[in-house]
C-alpha positions as CSV (number, residue, x, y, z in Angstrom):
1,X,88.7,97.0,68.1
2,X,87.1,93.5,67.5
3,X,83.8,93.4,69.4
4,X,83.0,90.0,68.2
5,X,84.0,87.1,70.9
6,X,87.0,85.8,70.3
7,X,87.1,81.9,69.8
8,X,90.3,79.6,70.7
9,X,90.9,76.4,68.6
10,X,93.0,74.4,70.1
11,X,94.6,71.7,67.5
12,X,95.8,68.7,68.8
13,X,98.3,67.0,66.9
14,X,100.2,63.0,67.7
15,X,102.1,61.8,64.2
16,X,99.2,63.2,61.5
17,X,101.8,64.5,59.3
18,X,99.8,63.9,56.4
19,X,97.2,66.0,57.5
20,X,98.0,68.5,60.1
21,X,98.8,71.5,57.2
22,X,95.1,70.9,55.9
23,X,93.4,71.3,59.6
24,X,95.4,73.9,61.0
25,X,94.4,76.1,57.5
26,X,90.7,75.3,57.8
27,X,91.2,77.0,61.6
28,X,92.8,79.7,60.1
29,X,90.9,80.3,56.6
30,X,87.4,80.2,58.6
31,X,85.2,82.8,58.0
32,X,84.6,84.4,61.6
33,X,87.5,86.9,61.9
34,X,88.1,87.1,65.9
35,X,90.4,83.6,66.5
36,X,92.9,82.0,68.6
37,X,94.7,79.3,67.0
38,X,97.0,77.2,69.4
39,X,98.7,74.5,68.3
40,X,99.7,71.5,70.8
41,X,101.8,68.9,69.2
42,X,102.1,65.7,71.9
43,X,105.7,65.0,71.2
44,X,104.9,63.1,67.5
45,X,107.4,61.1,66.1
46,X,106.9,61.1,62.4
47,X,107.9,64.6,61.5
48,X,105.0,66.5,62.3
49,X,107.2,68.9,64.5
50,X,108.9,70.0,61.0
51,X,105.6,70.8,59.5
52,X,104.6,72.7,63.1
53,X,107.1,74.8,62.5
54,X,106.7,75.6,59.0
55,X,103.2,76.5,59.5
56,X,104.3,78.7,62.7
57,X,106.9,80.4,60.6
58,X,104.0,81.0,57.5
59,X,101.4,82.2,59.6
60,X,102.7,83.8,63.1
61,X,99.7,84.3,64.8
62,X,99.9,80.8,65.7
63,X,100.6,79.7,69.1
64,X,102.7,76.6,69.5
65,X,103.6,74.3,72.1
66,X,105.8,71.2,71.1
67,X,105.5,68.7,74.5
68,X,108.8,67.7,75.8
69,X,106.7,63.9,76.0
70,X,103.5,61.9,74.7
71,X,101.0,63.0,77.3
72,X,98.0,61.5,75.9
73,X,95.6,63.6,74.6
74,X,93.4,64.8,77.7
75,X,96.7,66.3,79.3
76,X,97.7,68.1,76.2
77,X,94.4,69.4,75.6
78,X,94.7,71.1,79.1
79,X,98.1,72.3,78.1
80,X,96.8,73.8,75.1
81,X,94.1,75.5,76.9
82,X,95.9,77.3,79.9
83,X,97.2,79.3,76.8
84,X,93.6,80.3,75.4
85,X,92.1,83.3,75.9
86,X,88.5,82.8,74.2
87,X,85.1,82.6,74.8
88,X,84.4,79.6,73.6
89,X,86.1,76.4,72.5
90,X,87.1,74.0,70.0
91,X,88.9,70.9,70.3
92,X,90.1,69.9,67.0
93,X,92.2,67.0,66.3
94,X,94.9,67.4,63.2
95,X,93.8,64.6,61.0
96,X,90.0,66.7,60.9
97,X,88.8,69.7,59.1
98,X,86.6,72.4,59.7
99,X,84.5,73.7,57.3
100,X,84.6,77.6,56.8
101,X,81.2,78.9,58.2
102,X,81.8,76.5,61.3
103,X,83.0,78.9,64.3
104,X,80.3,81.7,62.1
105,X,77.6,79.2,62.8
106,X,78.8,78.3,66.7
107,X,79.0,81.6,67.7
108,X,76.0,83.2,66.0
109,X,73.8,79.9,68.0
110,X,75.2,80.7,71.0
111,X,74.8,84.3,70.7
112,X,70.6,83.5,69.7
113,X,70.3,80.9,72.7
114,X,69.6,80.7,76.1
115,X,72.2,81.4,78.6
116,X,72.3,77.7,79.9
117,X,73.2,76.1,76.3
118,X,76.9,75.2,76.8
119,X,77.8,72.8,73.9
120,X,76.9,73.7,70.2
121,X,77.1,70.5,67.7
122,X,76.9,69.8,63.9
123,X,76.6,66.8,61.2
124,X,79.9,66.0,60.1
125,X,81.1,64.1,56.8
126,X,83.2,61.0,57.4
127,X,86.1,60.8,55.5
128,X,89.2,58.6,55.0
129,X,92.9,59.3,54.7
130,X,92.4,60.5,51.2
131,X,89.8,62.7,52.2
132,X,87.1,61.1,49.7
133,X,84.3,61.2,51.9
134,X,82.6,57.9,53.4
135,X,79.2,59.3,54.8
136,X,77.3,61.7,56.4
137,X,77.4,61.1,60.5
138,X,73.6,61.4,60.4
139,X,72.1,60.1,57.4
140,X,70.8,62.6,55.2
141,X,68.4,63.3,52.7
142,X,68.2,64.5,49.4
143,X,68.5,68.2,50.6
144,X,71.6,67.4,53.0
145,X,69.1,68.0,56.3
146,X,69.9,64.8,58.8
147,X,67.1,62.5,58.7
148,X,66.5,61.3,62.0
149,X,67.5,64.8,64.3
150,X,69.7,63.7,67.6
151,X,68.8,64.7,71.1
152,X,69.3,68.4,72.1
153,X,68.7,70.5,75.4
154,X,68.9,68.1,78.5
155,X,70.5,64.9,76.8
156,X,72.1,63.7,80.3
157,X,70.1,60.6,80.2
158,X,70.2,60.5,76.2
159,X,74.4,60.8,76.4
160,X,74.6,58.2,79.3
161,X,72.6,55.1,77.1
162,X,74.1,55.7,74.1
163,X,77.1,57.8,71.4
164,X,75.7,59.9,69.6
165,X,77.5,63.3,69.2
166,X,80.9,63.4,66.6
167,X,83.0,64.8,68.9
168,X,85.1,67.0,66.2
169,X,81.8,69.1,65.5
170,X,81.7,70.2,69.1
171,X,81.8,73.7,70.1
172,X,81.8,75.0,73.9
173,X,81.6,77.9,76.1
174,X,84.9,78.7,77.7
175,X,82.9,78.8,81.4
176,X,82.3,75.3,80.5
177,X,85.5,73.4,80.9
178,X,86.5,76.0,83.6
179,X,83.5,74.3,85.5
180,X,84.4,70.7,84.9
181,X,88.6,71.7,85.7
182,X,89.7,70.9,82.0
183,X,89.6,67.4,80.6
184,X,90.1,64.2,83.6
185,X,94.0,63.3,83.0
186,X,93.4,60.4,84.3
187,X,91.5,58.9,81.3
188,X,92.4,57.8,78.2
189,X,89.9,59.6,76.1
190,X,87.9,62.4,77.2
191,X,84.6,62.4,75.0
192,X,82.4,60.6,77.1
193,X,83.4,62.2,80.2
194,X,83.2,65.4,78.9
195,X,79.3,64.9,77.3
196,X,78.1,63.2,80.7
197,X,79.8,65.8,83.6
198,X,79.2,68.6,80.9
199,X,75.1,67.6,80.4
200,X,74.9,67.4,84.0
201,X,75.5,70.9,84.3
202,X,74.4,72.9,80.4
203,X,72.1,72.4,77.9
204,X,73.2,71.3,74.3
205,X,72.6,72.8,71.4
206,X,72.5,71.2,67.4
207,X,72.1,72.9,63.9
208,X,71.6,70.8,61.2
209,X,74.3,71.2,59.1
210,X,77.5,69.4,58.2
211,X,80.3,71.8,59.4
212,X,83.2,69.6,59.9
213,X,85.1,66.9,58.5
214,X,86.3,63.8,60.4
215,X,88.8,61.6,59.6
216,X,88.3,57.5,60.2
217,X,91.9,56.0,60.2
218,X,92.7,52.6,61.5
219,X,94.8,53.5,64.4
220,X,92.5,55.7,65.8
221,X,91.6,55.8,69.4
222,X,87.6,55.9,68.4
223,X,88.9,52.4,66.1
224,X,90.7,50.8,69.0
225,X,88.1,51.2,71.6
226,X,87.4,47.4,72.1
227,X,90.2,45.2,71.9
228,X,91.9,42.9,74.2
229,X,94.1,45.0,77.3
230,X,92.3,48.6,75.6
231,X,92.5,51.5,78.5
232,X,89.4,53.2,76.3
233,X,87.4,50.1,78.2
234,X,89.1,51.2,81.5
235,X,88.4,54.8,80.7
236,X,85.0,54.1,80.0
237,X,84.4,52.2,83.8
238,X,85.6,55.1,85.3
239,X,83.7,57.1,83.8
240,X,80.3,54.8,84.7
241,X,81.0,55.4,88.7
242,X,80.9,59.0,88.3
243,X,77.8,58.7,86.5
244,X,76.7,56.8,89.6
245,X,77.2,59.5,91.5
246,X,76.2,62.2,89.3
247,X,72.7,60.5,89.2
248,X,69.8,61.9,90.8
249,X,66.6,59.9,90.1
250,X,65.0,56.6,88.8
251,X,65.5,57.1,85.1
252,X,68.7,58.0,85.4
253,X,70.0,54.7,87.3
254,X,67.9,52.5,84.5
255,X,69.8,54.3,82.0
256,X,72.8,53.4,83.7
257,X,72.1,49.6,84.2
258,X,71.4,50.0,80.5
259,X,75.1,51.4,79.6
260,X,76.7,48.9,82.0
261,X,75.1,45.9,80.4
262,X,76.2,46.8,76.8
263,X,79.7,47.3,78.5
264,X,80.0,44.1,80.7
265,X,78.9,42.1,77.2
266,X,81.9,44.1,75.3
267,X,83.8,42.9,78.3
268,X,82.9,39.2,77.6
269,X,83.7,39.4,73.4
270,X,87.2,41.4,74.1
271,X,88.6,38.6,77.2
272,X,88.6,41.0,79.9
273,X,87.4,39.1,83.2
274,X,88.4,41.5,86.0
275,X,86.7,44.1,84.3
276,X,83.4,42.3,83.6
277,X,83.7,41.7,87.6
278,X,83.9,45.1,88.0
279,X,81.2,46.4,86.1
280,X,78.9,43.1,87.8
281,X,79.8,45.1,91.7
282,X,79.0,48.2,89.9
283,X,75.3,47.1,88.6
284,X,75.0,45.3,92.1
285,X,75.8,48.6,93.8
286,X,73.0,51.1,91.9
């Protein structure tokens, strides 16, 4: 019997064709032996399906479930999730790749930390649809350690001012999402949420070391965040008045002003009035 927890990876494919074979076999190849793999595939359109299945058929320990519609992705992660199992998480997009030590690394962090840690993240290389790489995430020096180390522990206030986390290198408790009831289904994107109601509640934990690759591709959602009509924006306001209400002293309002500032001038450069109006009542109102 496997006494080691067992981790879930829930893979979240939408048309990456190109790339879903190579991240669903980093999940599977890693070298931490007590895994879930669940594949969610959000009713793609360029043949991913086909590939799905393939993979399904090669390697049957794989759980798949093929959405009857495009959902978005916060609704199919919680799809994905009501059939996982594990004690802790990762959310892995299709078009990334995990690195083999990645879920050894997670779990052996969590296992050495205090109880209230609830979100383990790494460096990450950036790489393109070729996979050549582009960068590091954090710049690094000559021994591949990340120059400038980001915030760790209580990084409420840090997350709310500014991005600073690749979301692919994240790693969670299971007790975690269970607090926060899965991903909001009413957003577009569920980062930021996630890293502000998530801080609010655990501490986060970082090792300096590049454990995953992420994939920068022009129709992204991080590459369409600011443009004209973009729900990300939307997203992104809703998720500002529950950081409103989440607050709890001084700081944490300045931080706040801070964040909505930066937002209302994106508003401004990408034409969108009614939601520059909206942010304006916001400030007004803290």
């Amino acid at each position: 019997m496997n006494t080691q927890p067992l981790v879930s990876i829930i893979c979240l494919c939408y048309n990456h064709k190109p790339f879903i074979e190579e991240a669903v076999i980093s999940a599977l190849k890693q070298s931490y032996n007590n895994l879930e793999i669940i594949v969610v595939d959000d009713f793609s359109t360029d043949g991913s399906q086909d590939v799905i299945q393939s993979l399904s058929a090669k390697y049957p320990e794989i759980k798949v479930l093929l959405l009857d519609r495009n959902y978005g992705n916060t609704v199919a992660f919680n799809r994905g999730f009501e059939l996982a199992n594990g004690s802790f998480i990762i959310d892995l997009a299709t078009d990334d790749v995990l690195y083999p030590k990645r879920v050894e690394v997670g779990v052996r962090e969590f296992i050495n930390s205090e109880d209230n840690m609830g979100v383990h993240f790494t460096n990450a290389q950036l790489i393109d649809k070729n996979s050549e790489v582009i960068r590091t995430f954090y710049e690094v020096d000559g021994i591949g350690h990340a120059k400038t180390s980001p915030p760790a522990g209580d990084i409420y206030i840090e997350l709310i001012q500014r991005f600073f986390i690749c979301p692919p290198t994240m790693m969670y408790r299971r007790d975690v999402i269970e607090r926060l009831n899965g991903y909001d289904e009413t957003l577009h994107y569920e980062d930021f949420d996630f890293w502000i109601r998530s801080s609010r509640l655990f501490h986060y934990l970082y090792t300096d070391q590049v454990l995953v690759k992420r994939r920068i591709l022009p129709y992204s959602h991080s590459s369409s965040q600011f443009k004209i009509g973009s729900r990300h924006m939307i997203s992104t306001y809703k998720v500002c008045q529950k950081i409103k209400a989440l607050n709890r002293t001084e700081a944490e309002n300045r931080a706040l002003k801070k964040r909505i500032r930066y937002e209302m001038k994106q508003c401004l450069r990408w034409l969108n009035p009614s939601l520059f109006f909206s942010y304006y009542q916001l400030l007004r109102s803290i």
